[in-house]
C-alpha positions as CSV (number, residue, x, y, z in Angstrom):
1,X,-14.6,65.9,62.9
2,X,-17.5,67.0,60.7
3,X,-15.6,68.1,58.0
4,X,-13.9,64.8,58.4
5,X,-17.2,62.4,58.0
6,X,-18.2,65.1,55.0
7,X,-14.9,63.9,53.0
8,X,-15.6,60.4,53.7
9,X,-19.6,60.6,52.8
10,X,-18.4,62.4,49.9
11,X,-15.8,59.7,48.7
12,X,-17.9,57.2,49.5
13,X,-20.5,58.5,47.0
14,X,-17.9,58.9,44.5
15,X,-17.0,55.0,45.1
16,X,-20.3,54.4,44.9
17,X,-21.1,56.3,41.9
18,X,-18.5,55.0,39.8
19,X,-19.5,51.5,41.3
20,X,-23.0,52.1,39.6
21,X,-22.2,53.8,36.9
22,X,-19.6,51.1,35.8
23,X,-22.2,47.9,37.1
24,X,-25.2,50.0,34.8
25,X,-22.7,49.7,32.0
26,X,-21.9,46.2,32.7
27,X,-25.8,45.3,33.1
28,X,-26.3,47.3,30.0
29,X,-23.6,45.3,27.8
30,X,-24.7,42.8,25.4
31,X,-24.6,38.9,27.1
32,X,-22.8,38.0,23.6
33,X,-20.5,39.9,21.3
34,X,-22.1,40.1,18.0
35,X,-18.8,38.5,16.0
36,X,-15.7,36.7,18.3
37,X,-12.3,35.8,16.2
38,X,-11.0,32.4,16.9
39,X,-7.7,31.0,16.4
40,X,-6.9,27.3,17.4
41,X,-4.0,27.5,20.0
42,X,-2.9,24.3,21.0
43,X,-3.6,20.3,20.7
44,X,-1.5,18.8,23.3
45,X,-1.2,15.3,24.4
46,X,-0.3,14.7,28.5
47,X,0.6,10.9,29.9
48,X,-2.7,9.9,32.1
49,X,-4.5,13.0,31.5
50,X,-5.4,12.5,28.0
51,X,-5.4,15.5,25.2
52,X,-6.6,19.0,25.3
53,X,-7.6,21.3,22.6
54,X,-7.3,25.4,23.1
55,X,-9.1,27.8,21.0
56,X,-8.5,31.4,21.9
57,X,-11.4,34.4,21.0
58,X,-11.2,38.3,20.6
59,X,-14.7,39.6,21.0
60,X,-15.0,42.3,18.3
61,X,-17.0,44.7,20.8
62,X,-17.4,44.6,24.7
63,X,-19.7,41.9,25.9
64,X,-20.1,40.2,29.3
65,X,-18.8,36.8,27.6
66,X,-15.2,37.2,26.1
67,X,-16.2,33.6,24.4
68,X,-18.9,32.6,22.3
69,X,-21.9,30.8,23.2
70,X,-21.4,27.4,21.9
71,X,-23.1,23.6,22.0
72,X,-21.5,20.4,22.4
73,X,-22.7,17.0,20.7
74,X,-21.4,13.8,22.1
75,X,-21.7,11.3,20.0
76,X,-20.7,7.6,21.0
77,X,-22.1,5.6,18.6
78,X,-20.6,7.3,16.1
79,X,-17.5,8.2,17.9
80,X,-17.3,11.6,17.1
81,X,-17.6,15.2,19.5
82,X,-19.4,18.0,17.2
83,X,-19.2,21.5,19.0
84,X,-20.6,24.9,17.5
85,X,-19.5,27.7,18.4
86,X,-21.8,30.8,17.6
87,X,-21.3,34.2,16.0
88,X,-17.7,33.2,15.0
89,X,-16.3,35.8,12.1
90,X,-13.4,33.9,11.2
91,X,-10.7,31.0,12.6
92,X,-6.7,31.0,11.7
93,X,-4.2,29.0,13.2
94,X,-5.2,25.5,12.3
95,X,-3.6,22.7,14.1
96,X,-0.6,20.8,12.5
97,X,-0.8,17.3,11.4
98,X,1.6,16.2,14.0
99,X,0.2,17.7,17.2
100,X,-3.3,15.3,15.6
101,X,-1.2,12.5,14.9
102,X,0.4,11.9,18.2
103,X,-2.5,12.0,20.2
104,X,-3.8,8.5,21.3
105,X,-7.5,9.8,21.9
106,X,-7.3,11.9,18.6
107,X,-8.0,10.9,15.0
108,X,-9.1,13.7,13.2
109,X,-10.1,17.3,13.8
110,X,-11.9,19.0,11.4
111,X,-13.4,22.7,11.1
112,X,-15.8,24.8,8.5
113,X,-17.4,27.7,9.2
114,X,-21.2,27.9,8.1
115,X,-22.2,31.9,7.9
116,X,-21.5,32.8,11.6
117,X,-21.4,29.5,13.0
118,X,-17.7,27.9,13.3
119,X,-18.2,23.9,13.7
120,X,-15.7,21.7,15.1
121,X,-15.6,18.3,14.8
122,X,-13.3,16.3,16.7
123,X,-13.2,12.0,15.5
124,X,-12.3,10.0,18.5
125,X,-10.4,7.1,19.0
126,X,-9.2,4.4,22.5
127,X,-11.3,4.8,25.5
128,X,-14.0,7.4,24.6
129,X,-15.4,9.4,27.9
130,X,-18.2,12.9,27.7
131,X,-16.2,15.6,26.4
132,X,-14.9,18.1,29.5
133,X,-14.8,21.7,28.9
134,X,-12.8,25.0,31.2
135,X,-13.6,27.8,30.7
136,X,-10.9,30.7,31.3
137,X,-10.5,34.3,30.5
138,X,-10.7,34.1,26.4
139,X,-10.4,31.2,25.9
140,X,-12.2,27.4,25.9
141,X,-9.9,23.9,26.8
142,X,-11.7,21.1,25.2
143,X,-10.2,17.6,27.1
144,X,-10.6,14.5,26.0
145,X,-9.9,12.1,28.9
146,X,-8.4,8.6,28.3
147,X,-10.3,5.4,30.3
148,X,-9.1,2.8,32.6
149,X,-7.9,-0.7,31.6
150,X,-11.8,-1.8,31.8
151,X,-12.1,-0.4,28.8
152,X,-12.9,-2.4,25.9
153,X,-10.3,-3.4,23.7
154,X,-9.8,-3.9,20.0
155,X,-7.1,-6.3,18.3
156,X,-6.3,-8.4,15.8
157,X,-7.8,-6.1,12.8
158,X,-7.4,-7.9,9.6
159,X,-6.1,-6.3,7.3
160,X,-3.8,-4.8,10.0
161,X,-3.9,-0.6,10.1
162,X,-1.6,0.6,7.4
163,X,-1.4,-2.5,6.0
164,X,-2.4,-3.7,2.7
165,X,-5.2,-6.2,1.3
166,X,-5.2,-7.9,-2.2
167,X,-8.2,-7.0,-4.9
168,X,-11.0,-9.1,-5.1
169,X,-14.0,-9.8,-2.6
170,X,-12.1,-10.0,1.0
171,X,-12.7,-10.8,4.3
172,X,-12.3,-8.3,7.1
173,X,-12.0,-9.1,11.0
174,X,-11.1,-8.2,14.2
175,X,-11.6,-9.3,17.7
176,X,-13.4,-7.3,20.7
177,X,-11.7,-7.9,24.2
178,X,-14.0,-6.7,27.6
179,X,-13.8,-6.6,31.2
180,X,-17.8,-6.6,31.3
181,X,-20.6,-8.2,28.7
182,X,-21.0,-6.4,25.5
183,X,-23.8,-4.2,25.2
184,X,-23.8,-3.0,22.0
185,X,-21.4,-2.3,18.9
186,X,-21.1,0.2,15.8
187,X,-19.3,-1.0,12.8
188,X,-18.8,1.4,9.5
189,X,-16.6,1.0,6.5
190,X,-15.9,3.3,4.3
191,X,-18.2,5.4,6.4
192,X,-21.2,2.9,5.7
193,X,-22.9,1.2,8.8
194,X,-22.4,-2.3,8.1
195,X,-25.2,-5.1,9.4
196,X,-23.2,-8.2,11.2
197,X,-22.8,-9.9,14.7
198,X,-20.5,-10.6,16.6
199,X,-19.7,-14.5,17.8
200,X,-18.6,-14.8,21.1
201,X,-15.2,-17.1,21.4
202,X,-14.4,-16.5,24.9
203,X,-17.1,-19.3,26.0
204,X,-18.5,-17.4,28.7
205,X,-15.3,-16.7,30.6
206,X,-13.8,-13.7,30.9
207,X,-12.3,-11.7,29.7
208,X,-15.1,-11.8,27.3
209,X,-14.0,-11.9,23.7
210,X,-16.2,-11.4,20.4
211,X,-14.8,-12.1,16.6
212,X,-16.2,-9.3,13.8
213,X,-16.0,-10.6,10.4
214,X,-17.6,-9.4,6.9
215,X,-16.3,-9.2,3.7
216,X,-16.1,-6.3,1.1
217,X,-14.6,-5.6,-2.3
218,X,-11.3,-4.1,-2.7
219,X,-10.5,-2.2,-5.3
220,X,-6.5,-1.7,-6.7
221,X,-4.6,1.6,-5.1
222,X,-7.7,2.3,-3.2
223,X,-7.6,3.6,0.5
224,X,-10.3,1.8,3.0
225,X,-11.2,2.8,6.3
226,X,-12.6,0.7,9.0
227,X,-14.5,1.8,12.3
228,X,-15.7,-0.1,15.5
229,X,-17.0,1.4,18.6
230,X,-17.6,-1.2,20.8
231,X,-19.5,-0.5,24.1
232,X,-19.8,-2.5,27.2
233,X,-22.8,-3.0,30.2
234,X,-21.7,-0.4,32.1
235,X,-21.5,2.2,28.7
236,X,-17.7,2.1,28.7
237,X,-17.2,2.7,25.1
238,X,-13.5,2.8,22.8
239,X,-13.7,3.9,19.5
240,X,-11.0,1.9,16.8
241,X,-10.2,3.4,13.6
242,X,-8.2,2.0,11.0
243,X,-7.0,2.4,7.2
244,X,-5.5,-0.4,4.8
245,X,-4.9,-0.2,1.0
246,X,-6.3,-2.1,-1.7
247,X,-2.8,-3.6,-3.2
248,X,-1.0,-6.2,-4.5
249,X,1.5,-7.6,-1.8
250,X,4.3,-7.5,-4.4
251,X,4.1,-4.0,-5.6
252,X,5.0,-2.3,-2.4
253,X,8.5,-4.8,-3.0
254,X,8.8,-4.0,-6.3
255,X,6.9,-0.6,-7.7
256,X,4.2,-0.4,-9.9
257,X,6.6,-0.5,-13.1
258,X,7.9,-4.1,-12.3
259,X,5.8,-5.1,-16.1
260,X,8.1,-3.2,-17.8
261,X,10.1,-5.8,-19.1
262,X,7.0,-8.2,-19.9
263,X,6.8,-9.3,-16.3
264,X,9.1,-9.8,-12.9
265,X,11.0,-12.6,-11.6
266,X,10.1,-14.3,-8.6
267,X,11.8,-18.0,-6.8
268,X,9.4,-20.5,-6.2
269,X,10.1,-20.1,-2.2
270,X,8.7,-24.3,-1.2
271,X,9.3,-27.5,-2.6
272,X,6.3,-29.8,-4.7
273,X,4.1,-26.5,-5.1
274,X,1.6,-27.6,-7.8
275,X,1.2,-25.6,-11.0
276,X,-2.5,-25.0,-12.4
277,X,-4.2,-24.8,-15.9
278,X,-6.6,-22.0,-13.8
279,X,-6.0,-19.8,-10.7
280,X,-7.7,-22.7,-8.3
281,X,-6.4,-24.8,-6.3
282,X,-9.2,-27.5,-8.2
283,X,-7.8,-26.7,-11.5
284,X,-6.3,-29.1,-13.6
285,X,-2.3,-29.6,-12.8
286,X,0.0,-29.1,-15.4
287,X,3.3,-30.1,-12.8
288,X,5.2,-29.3,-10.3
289,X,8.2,-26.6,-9.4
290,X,10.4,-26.7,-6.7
291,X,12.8,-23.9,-4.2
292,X,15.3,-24.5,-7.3
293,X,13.1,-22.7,-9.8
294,X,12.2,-19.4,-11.2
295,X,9.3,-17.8,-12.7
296,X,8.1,-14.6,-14.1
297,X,5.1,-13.2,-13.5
298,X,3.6,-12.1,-16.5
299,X,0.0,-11.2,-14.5
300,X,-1.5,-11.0,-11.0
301,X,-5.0,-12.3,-11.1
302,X,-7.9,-12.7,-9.2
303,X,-8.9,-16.2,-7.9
304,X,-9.5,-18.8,-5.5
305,X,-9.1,-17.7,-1.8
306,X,-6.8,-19.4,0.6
307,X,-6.5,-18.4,3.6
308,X,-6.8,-14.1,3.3
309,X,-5.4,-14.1,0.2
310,X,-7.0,-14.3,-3.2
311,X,-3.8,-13.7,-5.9
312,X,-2.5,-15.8,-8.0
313,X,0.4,-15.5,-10.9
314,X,0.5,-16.2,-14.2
315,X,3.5,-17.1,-15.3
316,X,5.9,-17.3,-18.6
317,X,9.2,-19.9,-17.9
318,X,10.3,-22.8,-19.1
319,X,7.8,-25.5,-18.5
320,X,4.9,-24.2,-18.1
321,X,4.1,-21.1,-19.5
322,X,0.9,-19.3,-19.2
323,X,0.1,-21.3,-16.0
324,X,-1.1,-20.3,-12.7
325,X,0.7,-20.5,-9.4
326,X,-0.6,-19.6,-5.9
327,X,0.9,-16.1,-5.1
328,X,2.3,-16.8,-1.5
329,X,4.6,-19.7,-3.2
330,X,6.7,-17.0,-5.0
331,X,9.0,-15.0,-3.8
332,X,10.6,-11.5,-5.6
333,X,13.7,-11.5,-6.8
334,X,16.0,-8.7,-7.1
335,X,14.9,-7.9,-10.9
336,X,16.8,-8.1,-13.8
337,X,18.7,-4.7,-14.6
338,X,20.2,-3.4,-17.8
339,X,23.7,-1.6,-17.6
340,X,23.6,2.0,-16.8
341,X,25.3,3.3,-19.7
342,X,25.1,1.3,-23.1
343,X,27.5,2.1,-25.5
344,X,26.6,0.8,-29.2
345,X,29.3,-1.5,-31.0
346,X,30.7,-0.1,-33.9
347,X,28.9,-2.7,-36.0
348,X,25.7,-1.2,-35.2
349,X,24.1,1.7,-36.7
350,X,21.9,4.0,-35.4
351,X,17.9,2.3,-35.2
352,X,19.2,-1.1,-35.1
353,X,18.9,-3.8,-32.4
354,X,21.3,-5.7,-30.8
355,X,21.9,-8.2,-28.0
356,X,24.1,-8.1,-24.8
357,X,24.5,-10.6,-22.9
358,X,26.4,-10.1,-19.3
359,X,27.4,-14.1,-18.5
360,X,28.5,-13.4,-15.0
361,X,25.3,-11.9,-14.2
362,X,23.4,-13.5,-16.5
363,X,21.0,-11.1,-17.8
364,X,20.4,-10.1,-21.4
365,X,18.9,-7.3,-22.7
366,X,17.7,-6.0,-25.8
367,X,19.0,-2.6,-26.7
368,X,17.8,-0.4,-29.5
369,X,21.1,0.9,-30.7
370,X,22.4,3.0,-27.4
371,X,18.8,2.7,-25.4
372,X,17.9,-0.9,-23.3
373,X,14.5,-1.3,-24.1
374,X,14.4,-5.2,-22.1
375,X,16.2,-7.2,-19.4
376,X,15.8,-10.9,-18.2
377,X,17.5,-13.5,-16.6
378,X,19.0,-16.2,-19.0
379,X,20.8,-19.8,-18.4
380,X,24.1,-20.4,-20.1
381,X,26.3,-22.9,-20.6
382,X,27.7,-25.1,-17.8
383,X,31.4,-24.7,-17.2
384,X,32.2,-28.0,-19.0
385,X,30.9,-26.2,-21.8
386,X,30.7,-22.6,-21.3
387,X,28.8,-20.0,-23.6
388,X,31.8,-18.2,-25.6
389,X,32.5,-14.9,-25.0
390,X,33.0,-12.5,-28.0
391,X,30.8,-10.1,-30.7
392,X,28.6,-12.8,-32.9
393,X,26.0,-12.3,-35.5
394,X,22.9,-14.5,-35.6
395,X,23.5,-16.3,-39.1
396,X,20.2,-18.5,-38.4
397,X,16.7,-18.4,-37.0
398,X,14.3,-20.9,-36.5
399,X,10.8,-20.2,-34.8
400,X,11.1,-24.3,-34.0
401,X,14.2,-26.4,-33.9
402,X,15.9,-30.4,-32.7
403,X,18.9,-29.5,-31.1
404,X,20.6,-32.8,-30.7
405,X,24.1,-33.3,-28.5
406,X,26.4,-35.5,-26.6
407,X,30.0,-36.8,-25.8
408,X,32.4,-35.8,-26.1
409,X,31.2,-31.6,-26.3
410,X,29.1,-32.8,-23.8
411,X,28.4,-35.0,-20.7
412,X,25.3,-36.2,-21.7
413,X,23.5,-37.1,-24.8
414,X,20.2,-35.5,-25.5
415,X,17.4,-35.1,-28.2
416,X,15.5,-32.0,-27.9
417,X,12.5,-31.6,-30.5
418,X,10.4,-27.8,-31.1
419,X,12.8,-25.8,-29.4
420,X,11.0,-22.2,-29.9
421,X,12.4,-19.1,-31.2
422,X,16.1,-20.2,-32.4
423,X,19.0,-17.7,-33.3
424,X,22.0,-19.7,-34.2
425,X,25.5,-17.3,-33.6
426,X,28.7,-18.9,-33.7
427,X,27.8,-22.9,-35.4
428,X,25.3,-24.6,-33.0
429,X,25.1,-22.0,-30.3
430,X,22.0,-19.9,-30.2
431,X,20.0,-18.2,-28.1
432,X,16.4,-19.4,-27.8
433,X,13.2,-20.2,-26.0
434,X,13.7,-23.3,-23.2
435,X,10.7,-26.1,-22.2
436,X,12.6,-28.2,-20.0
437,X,14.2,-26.5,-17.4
438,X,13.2,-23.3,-15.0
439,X,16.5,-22.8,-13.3
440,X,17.1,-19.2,-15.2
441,X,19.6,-17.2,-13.6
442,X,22.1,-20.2,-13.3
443,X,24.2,-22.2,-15.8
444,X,22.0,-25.1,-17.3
445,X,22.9,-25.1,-21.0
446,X,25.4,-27.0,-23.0
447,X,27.0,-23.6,-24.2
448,X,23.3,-22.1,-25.4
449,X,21.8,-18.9,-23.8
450,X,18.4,-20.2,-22.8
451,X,15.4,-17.8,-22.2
452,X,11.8,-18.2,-21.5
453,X,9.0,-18.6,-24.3
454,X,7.9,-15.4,-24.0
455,X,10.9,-14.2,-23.9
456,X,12.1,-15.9,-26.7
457,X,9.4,-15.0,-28.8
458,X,9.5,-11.2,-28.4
459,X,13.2,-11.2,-29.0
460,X,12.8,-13.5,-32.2
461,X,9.9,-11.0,-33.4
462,X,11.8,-7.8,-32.8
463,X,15.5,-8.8,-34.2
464,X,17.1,-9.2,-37.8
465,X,16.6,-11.5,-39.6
466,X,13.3,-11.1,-39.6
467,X,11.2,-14.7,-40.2
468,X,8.2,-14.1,-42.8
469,X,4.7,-15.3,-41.2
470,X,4.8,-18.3,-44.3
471,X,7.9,-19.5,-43.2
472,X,9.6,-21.7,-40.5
473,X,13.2,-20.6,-40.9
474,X,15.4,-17.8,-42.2
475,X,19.1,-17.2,-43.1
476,X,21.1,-14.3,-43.0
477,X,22.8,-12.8,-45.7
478,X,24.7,-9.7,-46.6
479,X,21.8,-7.8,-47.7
480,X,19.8,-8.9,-44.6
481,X,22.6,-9.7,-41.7
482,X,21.3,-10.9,-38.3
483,X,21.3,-9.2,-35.1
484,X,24.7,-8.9,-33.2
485,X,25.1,-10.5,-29.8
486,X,27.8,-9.4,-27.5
487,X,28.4,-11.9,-24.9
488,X,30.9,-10.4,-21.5
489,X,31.7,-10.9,-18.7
């Protein structure tokens, strides 16, 4: 029995020993290892949970902490999380864009490690509760948990988030909707506090509802971002953030090289729609266009505001070229298109122009030799007297003409005086510039091709025979013949 209780007293000393030894190396171990590696593990996004962010760490030597020591930063009013994590030796394994993207609490994360010091920055967005943080084995969950329906709301953001906003000195806006009075807001843009109040619309009755408004400048192709936190009486805050570009409406329809053929063609989409001498809806009016008309757009300016929306057109037509027309009264067209393959008549030689003109689509364009170089839409002849179809030269320019007509060639008599930019073909058809009509794209014409002044004018300036500055008129001749025209089908 003694030698019994000697073995146990003995291997209870052992136990105890090792037990001493091992807690003596434990109390003697650093609280901290001197470096930790990170590596971000996981951003995941769970239905009435909200989203949580894993960050694994290797201590680089034994210490009682197999995690770093770090601090948290809430930040509300900015609505943004900042933690730093110490004695971090490096970080791999970013996050992908999509595991940020999808989550609803989530709009950026961001990292940088300063010496030793890895700092992560997480940008909130919805319902924006304190940051919670578990702990386990090696590594650190950080959760962002998603609020009640009590929460404030945000809707309404004008310009809408990834939508777009005309140039020029605009108005932004959005409305605040709260189950409790508001207690206070933050507003930034472009990451710049910005200085307004809000004007309560809801009258006093709930749910309580405040309109935002200020305006800023917007710049072409430019990105914006706009930020509200808005926080209630019982500090339920939600974070909003949103982006719109600086853009005009039309070139998302139509690309940024729709000048390349001197302007694009748009259809006047309303009937009566006044024309102005200035972009203003006080300027001086030159006439009226109707749903039956076409315009191009030569610019897109700057000018008086209606409603959001500051752009207006200058246009090149018929009647009133060089005129300006409220943007949201024009509609883009598909756009005139040269063929895809040219093929040079044998009458042309290489480095000369020549004209083709496609009458069932009604578009002409200007080649140099086997290249297009410009496309528009033309008018041609009605079908009581249709354009003729063949190879032509131009025998006869004018840079103003009175084209006079009537029975029996044609239905009604008419007188017209300065025609612009006249290239006689075949007798007394011609192609040239047009004043009284802005129906391109459709027959209009007693047999001519009609075109726009501008138009007109550049394809006068650039084709044989050329018309000297001192003179009104030229006429071809063998040692100077005129530009060929090829009118098809």
């Amino acid at each position: 029995m003694a030698k019994i209780s000697s073995i146990i007293i003995a291997f209870l000393a052992i136990v105890s020993g090792f037990l001493f030894y091992n807690g003596l190396k434990y109390l003697l171990l650093p609280e901290y290892a001197e470096s930790y590696f990170a590596s971000f593990a996981s951003c995941s996004c769970q239905k009435n949970f909200g989203t949580e962010i894993k960050i694994n760490f290797v201590p680089k030597e034994k210490a009682k902490h197999k995690i770093p020591y770090y601090e948290i930063q809430d930040l509300p009013e900015y609505g943004k999380s900042v933690i730093t994590l110490h004695n971090v030796e490096s970080i791999k394994d970013f996050f992908s864009y999509d595991e940020i993207v999808n989550s609803p609490l989530l709009s950026s994360l961001d990292y940088k490690l300063e010496g030793k010091n890895l700092l992560v920055e997480l940008e909130r967005k919805g319902s924006c509760l304190p940051l919670e943080i578990i702990e386990k084995e090696q590594s650190i969950f950080f959760i962002l948990k998603s609020g009640n329906e009590n929460y404030p709301i945000i809707t309404d953001q004008k310009p809408a988030d990834s939508g777009t906003a005309s140039p020029g000195f605009k108005k932004i806006s959005f409305k605040a909707v709260l189950k409790n009075p508001l207690k206070k807001f933050f507003l930034s843009f472009q990451g710049e506090p910005v200085n307004l109040s809000g004007v309560d619309i809801s009258g006093g009755t709930l749910p309580y509802q405040y309109l935002f408004e200020f305006k800023a400048n917007i710049e072409k192709d430019k990105e914006y971002q706009v930020k509200a936190i808005i926080t209630d009486n019982q500090d339920q805050a939600s974070i909003y953030n949103w982006t719109f570009m600086g853009q005009i409406p039309v070139e998302a329809a139509l690309g940024k090289d729709r000048f390349k053929y001197l302007g694009w063609w748009g259809q006047i989409n309303a009937d009566g729609i006044n024309v102005r001498e200035e972009p203003s809806a006080s300027s001086t009016k030159k006439g009226s266009l109707s749903s039956a008309n076409r315009v191009k757009v030569l610019k897109e300016v700057s000018g008086q505001e209606i409603g959001d929306n500051n752009v207006w057109y200058e246009i090149d037509g018929g009647k009133y070229p060089h005129s300006y027309i409220f943007s949201s009264l024009v509609s883009p067209l598909p756009q005139p298109e040269p063929p895809q393959t040219v093929t040079a008549p044998d009458e042309v030689k290489e480095g000369e122009y020549w004209i083709d003109v496609n009458l069932s689509k009604k578009i002409l364009t200007l080649v140099d030799y086997d290249k297009p170089v410009f496309a528009t839409y033309v008018s041609i002849g009605r079908e009581e007297n249709p354009t003729p179809a063949g190879i032509f030269n131009v025998w006869y320019k004018l840079k103003k003409a009175t084209m006079k007509g009537g029975p029996p060639l044609v239905k009604q008599k008419y007188e017209l005086k300065n025609v612009p930019y006249v290239m006689y073909y075949q007798g007394s058809y011609a192609v040239h510039g047009t004043y009284w009509h802005d129906k391109f794209g459709t027959p209009q014409s007693a047999g001519c091709t009609n075109i726009t002044q501008g138009d007109a004018a550049y394809i006068f300036e650039k084709t044989n025979p050329i018309v000297p500055a001192d003179k009104n008129y030229f006429v071809s001749s063998k040692e100077n013949p005129g530009v060929l025209i090829y009118n098809h089908e």
